[in-house]
N, C-alpha and C positions, 0 to 999 in steps of 0.2 A: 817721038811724040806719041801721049798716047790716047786712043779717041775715050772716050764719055760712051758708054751703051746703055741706051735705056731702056728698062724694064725691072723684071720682079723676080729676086730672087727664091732657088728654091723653097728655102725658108720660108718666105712670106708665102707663097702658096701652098705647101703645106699646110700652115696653120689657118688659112683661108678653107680649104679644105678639112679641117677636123672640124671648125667652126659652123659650116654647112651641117655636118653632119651630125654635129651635137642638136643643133637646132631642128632636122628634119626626125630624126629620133624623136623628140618631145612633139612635136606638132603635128606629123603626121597622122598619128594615131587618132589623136581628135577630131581630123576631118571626115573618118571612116567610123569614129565612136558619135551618133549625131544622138544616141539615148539620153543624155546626161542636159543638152541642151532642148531637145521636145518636151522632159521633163520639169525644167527650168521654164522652157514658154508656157506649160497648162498650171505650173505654180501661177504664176503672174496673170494668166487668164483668171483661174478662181478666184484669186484675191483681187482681183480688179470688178467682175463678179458682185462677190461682198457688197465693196464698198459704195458700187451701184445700187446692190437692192438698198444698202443704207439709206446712200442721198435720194432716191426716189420713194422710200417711206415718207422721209423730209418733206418732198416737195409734195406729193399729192397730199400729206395728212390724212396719211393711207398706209395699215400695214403692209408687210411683203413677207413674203416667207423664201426661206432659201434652204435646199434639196440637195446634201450631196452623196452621194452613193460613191462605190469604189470607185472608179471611173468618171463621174458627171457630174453635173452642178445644172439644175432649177432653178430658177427665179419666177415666184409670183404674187398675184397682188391677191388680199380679200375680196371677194369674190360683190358683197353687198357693197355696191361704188356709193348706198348714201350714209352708212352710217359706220361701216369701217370697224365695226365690232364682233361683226357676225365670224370672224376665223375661219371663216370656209373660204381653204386656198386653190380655188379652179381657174381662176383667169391668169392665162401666163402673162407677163410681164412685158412691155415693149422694147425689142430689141434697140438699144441705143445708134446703131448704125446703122440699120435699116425699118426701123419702124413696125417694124412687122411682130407681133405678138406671140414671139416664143424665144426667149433669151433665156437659152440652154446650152451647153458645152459640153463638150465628151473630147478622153482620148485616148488611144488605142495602146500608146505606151506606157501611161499609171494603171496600177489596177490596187493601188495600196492605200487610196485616201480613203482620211477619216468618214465613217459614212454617220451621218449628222443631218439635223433638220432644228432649223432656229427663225425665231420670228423678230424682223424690226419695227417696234413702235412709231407714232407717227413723229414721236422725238428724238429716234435714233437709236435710242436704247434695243437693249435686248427682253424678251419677257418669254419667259422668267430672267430674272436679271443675274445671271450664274455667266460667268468666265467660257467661253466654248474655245479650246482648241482645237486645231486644224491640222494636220499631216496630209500635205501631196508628195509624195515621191522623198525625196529627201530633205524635202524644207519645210515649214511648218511657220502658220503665225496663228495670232492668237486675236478673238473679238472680246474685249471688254462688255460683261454683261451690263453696266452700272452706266456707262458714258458710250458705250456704240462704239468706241476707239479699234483700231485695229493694227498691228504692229507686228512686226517678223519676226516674231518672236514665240517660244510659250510663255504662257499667262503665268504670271509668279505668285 
């Protein structure tokens, strides 16, 4: 008679084994490569950014202007809080998270973004109302001059 042994054949641990190893091959690398991803978070900061100076143009019926330098990005308002015409951009902008009067960003691994300065009307628009593309790192999206729109893309 003869018994039943359980367990896993060579076979099967072998291929358990090349499967590991295909897998730590491709994954590893990317734990130790964190470039690709810091520049992926300050894409998403700036465009997030953006789309703040927009809606807060929007809501105070107040321009804003927005600063990017290779590395950084500015956000601020017209300086004249009664008549919103004068373009003089000194007062920074209230951080959305902490309220505090300076919503600015920097970061240490871009140093390729588009360096650009554009201003949002109190309608969202751009003025002058020209297309502005954007390039951080390797992604890029683009501001509609005409509608304020913004979309991950470049402007076609």
């Amino acid at each position: 008679m003869m018994r039943k042994i359980n367990g896993f054949t060579l076979v099967e641990l072998v291929v358990v084994m090349v499967i590991i190893g295909l897998m730590s091959a491709t994954a590893i690398p990317r734990f130790f490569d964190s470039q690709r991803f810091d520049n992926r978070g300050f894409y998403t900061e700036v465009i997030n950014a953006v789309r703040y100076a927009q809606q807060l143009a929007v809501a105070i019926n107040c321009n804003t202007q927005v600063t990017l330098t290779n590395n950084s990005y500015t956000v601020t308002l017209d300086d004249n809080s009664n008549e919103c015409d004068e373009m003089t951009f000194d007062t920074p902008a209230p951080n959305p998270a902490t309220g505090e009067l300076n919503f600015m960003g920097s970061s240490t691994s871009i140093t390729n973004m588009t360096p650009t300065t554009f201003i949002f009307t109190a309608l969202g628009d751009l003025s002058p109302t020209t297309n502005v593309d954007i390039t951080v790192g390797d992604n890029a999206f683009c501001v509609n001059g005409v509608t304020g729109y913004i979309s991950e893309a470049i402007c076609s």
